[in-house]
N, C-alpha and C positions, 0 to 999 in steps of 0.2 A: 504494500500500500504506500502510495506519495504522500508527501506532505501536502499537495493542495488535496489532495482525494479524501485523504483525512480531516483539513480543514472544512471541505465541501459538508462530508459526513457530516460531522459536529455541528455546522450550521443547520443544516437541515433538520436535524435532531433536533434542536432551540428553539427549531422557529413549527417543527411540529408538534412540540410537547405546546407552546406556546397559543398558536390556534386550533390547539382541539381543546383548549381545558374547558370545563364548564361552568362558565359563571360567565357576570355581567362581563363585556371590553372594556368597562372602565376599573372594576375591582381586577383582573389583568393587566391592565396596561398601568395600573398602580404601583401591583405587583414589581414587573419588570424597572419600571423606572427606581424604586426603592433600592433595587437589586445594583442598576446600573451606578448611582449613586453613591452607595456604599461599598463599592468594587473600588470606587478612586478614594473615598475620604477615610475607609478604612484600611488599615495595614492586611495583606495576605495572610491569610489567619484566624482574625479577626473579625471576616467582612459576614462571615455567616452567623456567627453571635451575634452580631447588630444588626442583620437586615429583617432575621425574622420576627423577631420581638417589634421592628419596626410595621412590618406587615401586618402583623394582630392590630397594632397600636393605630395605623391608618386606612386599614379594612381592606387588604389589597395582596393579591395571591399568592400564599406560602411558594410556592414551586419558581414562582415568575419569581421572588425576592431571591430565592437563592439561587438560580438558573442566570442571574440576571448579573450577579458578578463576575460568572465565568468566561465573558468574552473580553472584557474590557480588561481584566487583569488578572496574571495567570501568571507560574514560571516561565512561560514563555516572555511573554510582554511587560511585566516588572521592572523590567533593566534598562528599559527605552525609557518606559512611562514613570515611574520614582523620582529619578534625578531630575526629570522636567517639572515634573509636580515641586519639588524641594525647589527647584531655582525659581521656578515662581512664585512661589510663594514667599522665596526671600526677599523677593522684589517689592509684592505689595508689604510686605513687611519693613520694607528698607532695612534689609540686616546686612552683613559682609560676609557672608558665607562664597567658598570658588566652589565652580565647578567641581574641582580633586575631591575638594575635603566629603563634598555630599557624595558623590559615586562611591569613596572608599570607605563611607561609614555605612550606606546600605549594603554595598556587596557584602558586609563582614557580619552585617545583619541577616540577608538574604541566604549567605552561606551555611550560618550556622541555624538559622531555622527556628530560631528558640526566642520567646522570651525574656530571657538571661540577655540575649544579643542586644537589645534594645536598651540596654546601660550605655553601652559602646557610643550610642550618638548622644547629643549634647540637645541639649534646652532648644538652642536655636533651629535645628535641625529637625523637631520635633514638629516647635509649632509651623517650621515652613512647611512640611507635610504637610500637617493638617491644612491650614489655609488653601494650600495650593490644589490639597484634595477636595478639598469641600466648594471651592471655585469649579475645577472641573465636573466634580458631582454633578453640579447644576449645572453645567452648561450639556452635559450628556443625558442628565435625566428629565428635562424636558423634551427634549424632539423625544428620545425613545418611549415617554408615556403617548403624543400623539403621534408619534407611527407605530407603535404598537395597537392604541386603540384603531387607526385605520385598517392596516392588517388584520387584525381579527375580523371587523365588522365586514371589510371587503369579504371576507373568508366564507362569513353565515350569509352574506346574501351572496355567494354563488351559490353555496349549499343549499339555501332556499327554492333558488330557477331552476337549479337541479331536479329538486324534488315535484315541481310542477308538470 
């Protein structure tokens, strides 16, 4: 199997788990956005302890919440998307954080997987994550609640003229 074949797979997967489930397209498309959200504001790890509590908490679908951080950040994609997050967010921060120092404090976090790892980074580092994550959060989990809720609903009215 390739890697796009594989990628293919996986999409297809997401986006059929996504329009078959049963409930309203807006408690879905709730769902997903919750998920996409906390995919960037929360560290890997992390993101599935806060997104479903979040999902109970905004009435919006378990599956979609946690289904919903796996495309946007992943051991794959971490090592692109972390150090952009941190450096923007040292910006709106206006901290003095380089480039070097945020890459070599997540890879040694990312490495080690733990926890324990996240002593390793510093104050500043922290909150530029956060910021930087919770900026992307929103700017990702809005278009994916309204194109999630389109997809779907595109989804039940073919299955509707189908059924006619």
């Amino acid at each position: 199997m390739t890697f796009i074949s594989y990628i293919r797979d996986k999409t297809r997967f997401l986006y059929l788990k996504m329009i078959r489930e049963k409930a309203s397209p807006e408690y879905i498309a709730r769902g997903w956005a919750i998920g996409m959200f906390f995919g960037l504001a929360a560290p890997l790890g992390v993101q599935l302890i806060v997104s479903i509590p979040f999902a109970f908490l905004f009435k919006g679908s378990k599956i979609g919440a946690a289904l919903g951080t796996v495309p946007i950040t992943n051991p794959i994609t971490v090592f692109a998307i972390y150090p952009v997050q941190c450096l923007v967010g040292n910006f709106i921060l206006r901290g003095n954080l380089t480039r070097c120092a945020v890459e070599e404090a997540l890879k040694s976090v990312l490495s080690e997987k733990s926890f324990q790892a996240l002593q390793v980074l510093s104050w500043d580092i922290l909150f530029a994550f956060l910021v930087g994550g919770v900026l992307f959060g929103i700017l990702v989990a809005v278009p994916t609640y309204y194109g999630v809720l389109a997809l779907v609903k595109r989804h039940r009215s073919r299955k509707r003229r189908q059924k006619r």
